[in-house]
C-alpha positions in Angstrom: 18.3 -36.5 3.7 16.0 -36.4 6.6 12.4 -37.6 7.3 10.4 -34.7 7.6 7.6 -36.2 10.8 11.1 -37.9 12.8 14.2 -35.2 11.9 15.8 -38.7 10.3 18.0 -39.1 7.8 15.9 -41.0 4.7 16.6 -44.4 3.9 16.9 -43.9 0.5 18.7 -40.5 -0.9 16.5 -38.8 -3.4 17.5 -36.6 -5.9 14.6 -34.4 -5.0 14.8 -30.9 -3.1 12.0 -29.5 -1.6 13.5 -27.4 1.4 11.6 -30.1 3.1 12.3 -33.5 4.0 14.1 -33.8 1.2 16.9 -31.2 1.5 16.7 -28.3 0.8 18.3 -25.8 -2.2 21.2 -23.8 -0.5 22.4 -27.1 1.1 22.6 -28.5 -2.9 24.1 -25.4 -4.2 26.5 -24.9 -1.2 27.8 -28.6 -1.6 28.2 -28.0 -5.4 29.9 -24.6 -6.2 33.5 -25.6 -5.8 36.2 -22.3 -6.4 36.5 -21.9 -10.1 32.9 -22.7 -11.0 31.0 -21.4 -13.7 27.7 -20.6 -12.6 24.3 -20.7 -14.8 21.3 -19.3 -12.9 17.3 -18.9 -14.1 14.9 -17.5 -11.7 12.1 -14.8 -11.6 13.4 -13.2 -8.5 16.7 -12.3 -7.4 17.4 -11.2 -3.5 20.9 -9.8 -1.8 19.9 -11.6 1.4 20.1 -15.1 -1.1 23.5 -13.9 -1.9 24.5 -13.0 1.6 23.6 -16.7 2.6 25.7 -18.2 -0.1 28.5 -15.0 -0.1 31.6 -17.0 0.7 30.4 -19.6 -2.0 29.5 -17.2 -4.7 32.5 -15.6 -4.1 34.4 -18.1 -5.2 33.4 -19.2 -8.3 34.6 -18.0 -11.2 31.3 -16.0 -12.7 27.8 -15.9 -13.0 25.2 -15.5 -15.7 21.9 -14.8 -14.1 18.6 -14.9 -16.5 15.5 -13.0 -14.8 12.6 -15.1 -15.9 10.0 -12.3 -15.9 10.4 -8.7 -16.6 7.7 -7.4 -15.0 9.6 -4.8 -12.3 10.1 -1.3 -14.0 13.7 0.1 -15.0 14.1 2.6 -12.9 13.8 2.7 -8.8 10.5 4.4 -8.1 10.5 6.3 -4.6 6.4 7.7 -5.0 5.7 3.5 -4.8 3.3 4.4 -7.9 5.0 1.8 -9.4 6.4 -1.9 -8.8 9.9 -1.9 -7.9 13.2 -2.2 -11.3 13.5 -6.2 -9.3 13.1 -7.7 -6.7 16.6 -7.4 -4.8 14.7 -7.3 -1.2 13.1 -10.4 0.6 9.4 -9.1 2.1 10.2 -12.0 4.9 13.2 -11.0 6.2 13.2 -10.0 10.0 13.4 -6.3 11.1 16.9 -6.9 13.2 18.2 -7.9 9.3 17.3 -5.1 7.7 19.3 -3.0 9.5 22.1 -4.4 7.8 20.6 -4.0 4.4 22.8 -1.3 3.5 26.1 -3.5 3.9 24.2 -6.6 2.5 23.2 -4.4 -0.7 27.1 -3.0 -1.0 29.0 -6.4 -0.6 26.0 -7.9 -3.3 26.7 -4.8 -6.0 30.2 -5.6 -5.7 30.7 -9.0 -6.3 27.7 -8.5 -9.0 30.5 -5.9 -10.4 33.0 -8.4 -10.5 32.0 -11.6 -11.8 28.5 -11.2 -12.6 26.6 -10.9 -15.9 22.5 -9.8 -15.7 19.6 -10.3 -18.4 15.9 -10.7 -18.5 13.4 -12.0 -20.6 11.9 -9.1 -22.7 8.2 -10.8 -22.7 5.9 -11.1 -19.5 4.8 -14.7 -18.8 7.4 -16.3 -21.1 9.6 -18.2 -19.1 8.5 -20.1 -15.6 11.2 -22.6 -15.4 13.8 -22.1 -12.3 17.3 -23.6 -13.7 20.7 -24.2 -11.4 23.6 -25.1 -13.8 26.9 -25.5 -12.1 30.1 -26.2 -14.3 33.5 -26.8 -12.4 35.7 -27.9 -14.9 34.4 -30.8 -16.7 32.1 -32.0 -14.3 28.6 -30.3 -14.0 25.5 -30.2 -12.2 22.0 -28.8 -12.5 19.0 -28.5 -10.4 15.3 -27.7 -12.0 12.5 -26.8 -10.6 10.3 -24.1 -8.9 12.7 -22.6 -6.5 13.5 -18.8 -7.1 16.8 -17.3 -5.8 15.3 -15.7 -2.6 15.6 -16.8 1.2 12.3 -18.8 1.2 12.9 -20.1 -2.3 16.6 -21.3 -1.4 15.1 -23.1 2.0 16.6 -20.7 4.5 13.4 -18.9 6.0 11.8 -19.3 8.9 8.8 -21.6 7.3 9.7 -21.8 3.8 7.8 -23.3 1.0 7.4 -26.7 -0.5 9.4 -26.4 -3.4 9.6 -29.6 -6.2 13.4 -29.7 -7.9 14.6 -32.3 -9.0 18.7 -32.6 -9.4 19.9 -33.5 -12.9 22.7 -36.3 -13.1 22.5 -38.3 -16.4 25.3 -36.1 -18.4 23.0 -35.7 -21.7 20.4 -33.7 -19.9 23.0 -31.8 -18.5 24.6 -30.9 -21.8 21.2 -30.3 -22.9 20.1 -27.6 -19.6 23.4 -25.9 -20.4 22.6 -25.5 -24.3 19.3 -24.8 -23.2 20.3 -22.4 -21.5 22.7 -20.7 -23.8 20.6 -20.6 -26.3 18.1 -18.3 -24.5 21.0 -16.4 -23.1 22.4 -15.1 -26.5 19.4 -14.6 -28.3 19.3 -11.0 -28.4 15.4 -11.1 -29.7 14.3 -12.9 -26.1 16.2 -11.6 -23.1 18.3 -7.6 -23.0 21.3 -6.6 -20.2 20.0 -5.3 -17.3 22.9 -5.3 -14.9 23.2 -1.9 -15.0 19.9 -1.5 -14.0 20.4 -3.9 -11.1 23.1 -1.9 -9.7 21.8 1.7 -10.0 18.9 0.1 -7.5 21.4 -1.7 -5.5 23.2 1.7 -5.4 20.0 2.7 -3.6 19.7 0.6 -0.7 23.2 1.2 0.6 23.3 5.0 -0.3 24.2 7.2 2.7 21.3 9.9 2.5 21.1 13.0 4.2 19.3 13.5 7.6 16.8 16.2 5.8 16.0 13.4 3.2 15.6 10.9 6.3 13.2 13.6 7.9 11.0 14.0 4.9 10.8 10.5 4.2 10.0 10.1 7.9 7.1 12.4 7.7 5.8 11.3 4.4 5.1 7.8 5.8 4.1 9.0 9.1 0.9 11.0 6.8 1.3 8.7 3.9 -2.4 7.7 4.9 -3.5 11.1 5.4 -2.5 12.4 2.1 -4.1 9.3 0.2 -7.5 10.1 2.0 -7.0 13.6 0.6 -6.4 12.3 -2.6 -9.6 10.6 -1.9 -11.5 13.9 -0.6 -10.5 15.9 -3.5 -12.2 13.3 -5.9 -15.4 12.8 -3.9 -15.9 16.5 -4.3 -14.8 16.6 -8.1 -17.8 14.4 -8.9 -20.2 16.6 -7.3 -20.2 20.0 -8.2 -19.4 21.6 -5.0 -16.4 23.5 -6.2 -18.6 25.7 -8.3 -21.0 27.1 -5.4 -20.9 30.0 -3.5 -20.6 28.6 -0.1 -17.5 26.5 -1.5 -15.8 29.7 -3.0 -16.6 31.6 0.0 -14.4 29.7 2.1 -10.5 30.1 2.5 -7.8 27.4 2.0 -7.6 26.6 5.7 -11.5 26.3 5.9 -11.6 24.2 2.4 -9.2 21.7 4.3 -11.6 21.4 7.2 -14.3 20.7 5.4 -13.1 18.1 3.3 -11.3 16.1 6.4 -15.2 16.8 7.7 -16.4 14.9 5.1 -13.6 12.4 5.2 -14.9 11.5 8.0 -18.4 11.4 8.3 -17.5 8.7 5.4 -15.3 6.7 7.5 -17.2 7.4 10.8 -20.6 8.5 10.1 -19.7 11.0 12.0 -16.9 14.1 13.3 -16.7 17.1 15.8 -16.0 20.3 13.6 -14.3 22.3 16.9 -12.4 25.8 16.4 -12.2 29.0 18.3 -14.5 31.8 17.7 -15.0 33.8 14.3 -13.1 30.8 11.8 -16.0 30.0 10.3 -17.3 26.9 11.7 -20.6 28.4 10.4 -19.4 28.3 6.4 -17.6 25.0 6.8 -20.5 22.7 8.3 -22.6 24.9 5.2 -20.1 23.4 3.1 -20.5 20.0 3.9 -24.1 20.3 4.3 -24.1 21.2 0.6 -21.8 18.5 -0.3 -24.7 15.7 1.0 -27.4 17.5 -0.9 -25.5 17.4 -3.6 -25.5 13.9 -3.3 -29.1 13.6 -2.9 -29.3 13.6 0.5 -31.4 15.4 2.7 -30.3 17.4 5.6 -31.4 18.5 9.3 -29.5 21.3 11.3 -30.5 21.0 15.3 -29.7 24.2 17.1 -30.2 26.1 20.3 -33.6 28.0 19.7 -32.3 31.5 19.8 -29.7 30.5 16.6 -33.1 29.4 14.3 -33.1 32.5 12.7 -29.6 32.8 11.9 -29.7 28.9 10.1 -33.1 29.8 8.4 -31.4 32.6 6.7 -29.3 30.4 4.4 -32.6 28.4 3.3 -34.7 31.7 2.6 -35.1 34.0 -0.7 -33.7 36.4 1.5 -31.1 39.8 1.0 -29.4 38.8 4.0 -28.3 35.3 2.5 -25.3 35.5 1.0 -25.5 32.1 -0.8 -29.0 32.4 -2.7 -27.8 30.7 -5.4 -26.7 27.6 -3.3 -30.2 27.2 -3.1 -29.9 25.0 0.4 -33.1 22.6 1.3 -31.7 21.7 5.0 -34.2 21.5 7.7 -34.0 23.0 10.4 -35.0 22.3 14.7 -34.4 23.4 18.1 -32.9 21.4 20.6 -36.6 21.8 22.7 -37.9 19.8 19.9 -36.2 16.7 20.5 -38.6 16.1 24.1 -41.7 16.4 21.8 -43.0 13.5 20.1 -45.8 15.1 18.3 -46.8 18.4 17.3 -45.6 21.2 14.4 -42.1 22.6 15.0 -42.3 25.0 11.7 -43.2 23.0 9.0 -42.0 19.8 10.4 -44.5 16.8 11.8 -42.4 16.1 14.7 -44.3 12.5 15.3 -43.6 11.1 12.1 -39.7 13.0 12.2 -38.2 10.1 14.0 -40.1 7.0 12.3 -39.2 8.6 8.9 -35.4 9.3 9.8 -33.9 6.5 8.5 -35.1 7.1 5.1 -34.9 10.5 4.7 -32.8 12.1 6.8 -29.0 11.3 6.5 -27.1 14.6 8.2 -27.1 16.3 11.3 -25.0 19.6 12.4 -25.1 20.8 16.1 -24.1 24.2 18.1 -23.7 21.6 21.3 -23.1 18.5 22.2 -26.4 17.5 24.4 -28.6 15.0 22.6 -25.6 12.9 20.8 -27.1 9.4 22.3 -30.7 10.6 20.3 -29.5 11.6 17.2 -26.8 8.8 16.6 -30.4 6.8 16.7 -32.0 9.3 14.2 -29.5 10.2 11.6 -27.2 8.3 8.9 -24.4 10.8 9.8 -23.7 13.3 12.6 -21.5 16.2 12.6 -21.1 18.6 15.8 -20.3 22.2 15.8 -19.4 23.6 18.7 -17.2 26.7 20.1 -13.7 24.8 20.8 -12.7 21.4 22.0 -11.9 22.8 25.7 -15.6 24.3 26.4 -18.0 22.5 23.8 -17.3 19.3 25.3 -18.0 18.4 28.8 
């Protein structure tokens, strides 16, 4: 044993192993597995990269009867993550450089588990908590008890692993009594169930040869694996308004639809975007979209344009045969870009001196035809949004 402040051996062994001073678990189990042995194993977690570490051991003993201490992984391997993992066969603190070898780690594990191995588990959740190492060559056993799980960190083999508390079992009564224990829980039919063949149909998974188009999908899914869960996200933002069933919304196409909900995606995340497309895509009918989507949310809205556009903004707020969305029934304001030099006066119906002391309040959205006052308006507004003609021209 060593002294865990000088590297020392201690004075005194102890029959305690805490991957510490003390010893640690792979060092026990690696000086006790002799060929022939009968192994007797209880843990809530079992990894292939354990097994790797103690391969040429394992592979010498005679069998195994593994008991999974908690059956709270699913049955079957689940590659949409919408669910945990069948077990846990991977360690989350293994280096990069060693999973690159997963695939032969996984094959080599699945088929000494093949061999010599038998599999249960526990059929209730939060029934079992005891970690158990029985070891039987011949007449002589050993056992070790504690917290250790049958992983790299719980064996005492990663980088900074745990404390662990185990405490090795010598007095042959408690011995005889871990392996009845043990067996007792083991062929009780009511408690635990076989899941070896579970166990290998996901081990068949991580050393499975897949096809470069499988590769390439699953490439791109996690490369926008953050995109599509903000979509996700989009979609039910607008479900709990009731933007879907306006005009404006069904006006749009698909392409447009998509734009306007990454708009809003991320004026929530931002507080602001840049809506930029070439000419005669509807730019227009999006930012109306959006627009629509904060009012629907109580919030009020101001559109800031070049002069000469007024008109063609007021035409969506009026009673008017030219609006094509009357029913929409939009409330935005609307101001021209001259009006952001005044500090008093009437621009329409707006008070322009009490616009700016009343903006934080009130007004929450902003959409643009240029990009000229952005330093003003990130002052004014709760959320900005600029239109403009395309990315190569709008922006100076």
């Amino acid at each position: 044993m060593r002294d865990k402040a000088q590297n020392k051996p201690l004075a005194v062994p102890s029959g305690i192993r805490d991957n510490h001073a003390r010893g640690r678990v792979a060092d026990f189990l690696s000086g006790k597995i002799l060929p022939g042995a009968e192994l007797s194993f209880v843990s809530a977690y079992f990894t292939i990269y354990a097994h790797n570490a103690l391969r040429e051991k394992l592979g010498a003993a005679q069998s195994l009867r593994f008991l999974f201490g908690e059956p709270r992984f699913i049955a079957s391997v689940d590659p949409e993550k919408t669910d945990p993992k069948s077990f846990q066969i991977e360690d989350a603190s293994i280096k990069l450089a060693d999973r690159l070898t997963q695939g032969a780690v996984a094959r080599a594990c699945a088929e000494w588990i093949r061999e010599k191995v038998e599999i249960r588990s526990v059929a209730r959740r939060n029934f079992l908590h005891g970690k158990l190492y029985h070891i039987q060559n011949g007449p002589v056993a050993d056992a070790l008890v504690g917290s250790s799980n049958f992983t790299v960190s719980g064996l005492g083999l990663g980088a900074a692993p745990n404390i662990e508390l185990n405490l090795e079992a010598n007095d042959k009564r408690d011995l005889a009594d871990l392996r009845e224990w043990f067996d007792a829980f083991w062929n009780n039919a009511a408690l635990t169930r076989d899941v070896k063949p579970e166990v290998l149909a996901y081990l068949a998974e991580l050393y499975r040869e897949n096809s470069p188009e499988f590769v390439y999908y699953k490439t791109l899914f996690h490369i926008f694996e953050t995109l599509l869960a903000d979509a996700r996200l989009d979609d039910e933002r607008i479900r709990q308004t009731s933007l879907p069933e306006t005009q404006v919304w069904n006006a749009l196409f698909d392409f447009q639809k998509d734009g306007a909900k990454g708009a809003i995606n991320k004026i929530h995340a931002h507080n602001g975007c840049i809506l930029a497309d070439s000419v005669g895509l509807g730019k227009t009918y999006e930012a109306l979209a959006v627009i629509k989507y904060f009012e629907l949310r109580n919030q009020n809205a101001l559109v800031l344009c070049p002069k000469n556009l007024r008109d063609n903004w007021n035409v969506y707020r009026l009673n008017d045969v030219r609006n094509p969305f009357l029913a929409d029934r939009f409330r935005f304001d609307v101001l021209s870009h001259t009006d952001l030099s005044r500090e008093s006066g009437m621009s329409g119906s707006i008070n322009l001196a009490t616009l700016k002391s009343c903006s934080h309040s009130a007004t929450r959205f902003v959409t643009m035809t240029t990009v000229g006052e952005t330093a003003f308006l990130c002052e004014l507004c709760k959320f900005v949004i600029l239109v403009i003609q395309n990315l190569l021209t709008g922006i100076p």
